[in-house]
C-alpha positions in Angstrom: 235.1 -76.5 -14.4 233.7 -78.0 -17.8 235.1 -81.4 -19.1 235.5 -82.1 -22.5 234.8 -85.2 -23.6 237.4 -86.9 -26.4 237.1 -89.5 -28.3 240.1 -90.7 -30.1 240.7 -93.1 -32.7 244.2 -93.5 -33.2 247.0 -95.9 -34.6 249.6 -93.9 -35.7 253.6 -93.4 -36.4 254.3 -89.6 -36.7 257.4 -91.1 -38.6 256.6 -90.4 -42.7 253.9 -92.6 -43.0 253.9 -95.3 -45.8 250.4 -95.2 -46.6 247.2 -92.7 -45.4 247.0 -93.2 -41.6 243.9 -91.1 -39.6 243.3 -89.5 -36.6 239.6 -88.7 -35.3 238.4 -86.5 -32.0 235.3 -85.8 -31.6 234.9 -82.1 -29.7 232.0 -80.8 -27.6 230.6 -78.1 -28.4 232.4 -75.4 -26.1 235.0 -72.5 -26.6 237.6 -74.9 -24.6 237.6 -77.1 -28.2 239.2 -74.5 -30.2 242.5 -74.9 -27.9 242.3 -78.9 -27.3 241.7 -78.7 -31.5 244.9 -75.8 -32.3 247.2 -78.0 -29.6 246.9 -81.1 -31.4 247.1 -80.6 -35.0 250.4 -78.6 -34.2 251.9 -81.0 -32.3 251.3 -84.0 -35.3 252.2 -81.1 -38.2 255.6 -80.8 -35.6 256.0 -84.6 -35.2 256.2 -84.8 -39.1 258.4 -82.2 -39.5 256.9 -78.9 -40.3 259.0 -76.1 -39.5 257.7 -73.7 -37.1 255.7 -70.9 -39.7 253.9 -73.8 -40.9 253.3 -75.2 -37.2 251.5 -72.0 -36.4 249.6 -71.5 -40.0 248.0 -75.2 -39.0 247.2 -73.9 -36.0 245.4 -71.0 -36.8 243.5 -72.4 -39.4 242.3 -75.1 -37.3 241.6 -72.2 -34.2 239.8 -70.6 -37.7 237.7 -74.1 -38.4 236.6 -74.9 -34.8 235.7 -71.2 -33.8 233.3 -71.3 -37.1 232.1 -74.3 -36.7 230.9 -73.4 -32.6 229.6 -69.8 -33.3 227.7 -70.2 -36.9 227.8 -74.5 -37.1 226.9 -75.8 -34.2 225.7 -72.1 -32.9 226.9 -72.6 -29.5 224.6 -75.6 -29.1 226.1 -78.1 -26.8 223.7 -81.3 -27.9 226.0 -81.0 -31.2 229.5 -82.2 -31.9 232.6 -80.8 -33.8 234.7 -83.5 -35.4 238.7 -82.6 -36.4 240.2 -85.9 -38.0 243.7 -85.4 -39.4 244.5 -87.0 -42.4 248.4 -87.9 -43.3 250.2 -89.5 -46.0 253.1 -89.0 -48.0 252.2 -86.2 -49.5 250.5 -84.1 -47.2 248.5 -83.6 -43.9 244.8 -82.8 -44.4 242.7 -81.6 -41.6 238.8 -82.4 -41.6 236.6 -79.9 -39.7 233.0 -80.9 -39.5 230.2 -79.2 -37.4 226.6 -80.7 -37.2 224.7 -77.6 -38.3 223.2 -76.4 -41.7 226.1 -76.2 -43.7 226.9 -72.8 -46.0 227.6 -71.9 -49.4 231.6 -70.6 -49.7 230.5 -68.4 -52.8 228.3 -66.5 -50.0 230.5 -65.4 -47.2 231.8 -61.7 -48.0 235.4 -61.6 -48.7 236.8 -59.3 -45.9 239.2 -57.0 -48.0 236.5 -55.1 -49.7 235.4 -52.0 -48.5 232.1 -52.3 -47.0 233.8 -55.3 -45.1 236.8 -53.9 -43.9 235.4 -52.8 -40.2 233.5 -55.9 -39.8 234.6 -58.1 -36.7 233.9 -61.0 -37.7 233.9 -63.1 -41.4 238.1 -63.2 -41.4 238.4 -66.7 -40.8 237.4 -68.5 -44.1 240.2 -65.0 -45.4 242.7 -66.8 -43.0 242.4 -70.5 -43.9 242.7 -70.2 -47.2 246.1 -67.9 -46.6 247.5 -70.5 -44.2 246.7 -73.8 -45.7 248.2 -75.0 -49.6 244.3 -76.3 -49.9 240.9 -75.3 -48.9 237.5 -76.4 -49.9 233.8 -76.5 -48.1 231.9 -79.5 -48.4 228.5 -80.7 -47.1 229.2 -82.7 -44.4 227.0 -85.9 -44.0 225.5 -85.0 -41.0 224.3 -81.9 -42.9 226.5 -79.6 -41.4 229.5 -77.7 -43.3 232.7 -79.5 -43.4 236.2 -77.6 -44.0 239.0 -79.3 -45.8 242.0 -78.0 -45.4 245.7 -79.6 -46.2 249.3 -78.6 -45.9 251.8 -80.0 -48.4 254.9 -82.3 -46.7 257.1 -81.8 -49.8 259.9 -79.4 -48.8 258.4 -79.2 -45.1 259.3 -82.4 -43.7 262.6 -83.9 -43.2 262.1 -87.6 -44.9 263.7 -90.5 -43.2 
């Protein structure tokens, strides 16, 4: 059995927060992340109040991040780290995905609904972010890797207190 190792940085009421609060874990490198990674950004977009389509959208898109960022980041190579920090305020939850590889251009990857793309197995995920998350951008991470913003809008999602 293969342990992975968290690291978490937290201090934080699920309860509408007030002002920005942040949540940090930093993933080995190993398919069992993208799980540990899905499970807990759905269980804080439930604890502010999401309703379930938007649970599940979260999930996937984070499933999306941390499966890009261990096959084409971090290339399977378990000396490197994935980082997911979850950012919330009033206003929305944004999810930080960061891998420790060479980073990529977002203009470059293929868009999978044309033609020649169509059969491909692979190149859906950046597709499926973007169609499950109100926000998606690619930044260069500072460790030189590729980080993917992504963020979900609280206004008519969660209940307010």
């Amino acid at each position: 059995m293969i342990a992975i190792a968290v690291f978490l940085s937290v201090s934080f009421d699920f309860n509408m927060p007030k002002i920005a609060q942040r949540i940090e874990i930093t993933l080995e490198t190993l398919l069992e992340s993208v799980d540990l990674a899905e499970g807990l950004a759905m269980r804080i977009a439930e604890a502010v109040g999401f309703d379930e389509g938007d649970i599940h959208k979260i999930g996937m898109a984070v499933r999306e991040g941390v499966i890009n960022a261990y096959n084409y980041g971090n290339e399977h190579d378990r000396q490197k780290k994935i980082l997911l920090a979850v950012d919330l305020d009033p206003e929305k939850m944004v999810i930080h995905v960061l891998d420790e590889g060479h980073g990529f251009e977002l203009a470059e990857v293929p868009d999978p609904l044309t033609e020649e793309n169509l059969l491909r197995t692979s190149g859906r995920g950046i597709f499926l972010m973007r169609a499950f998350m109100d926000e998606f951008s690619v930044q260069h991470a500072p460790s030189g890797g590729a980080e993917l913003v992504m963020a979900k809008h609280l206004h008519n999602h969660a209940a307010r207190g």
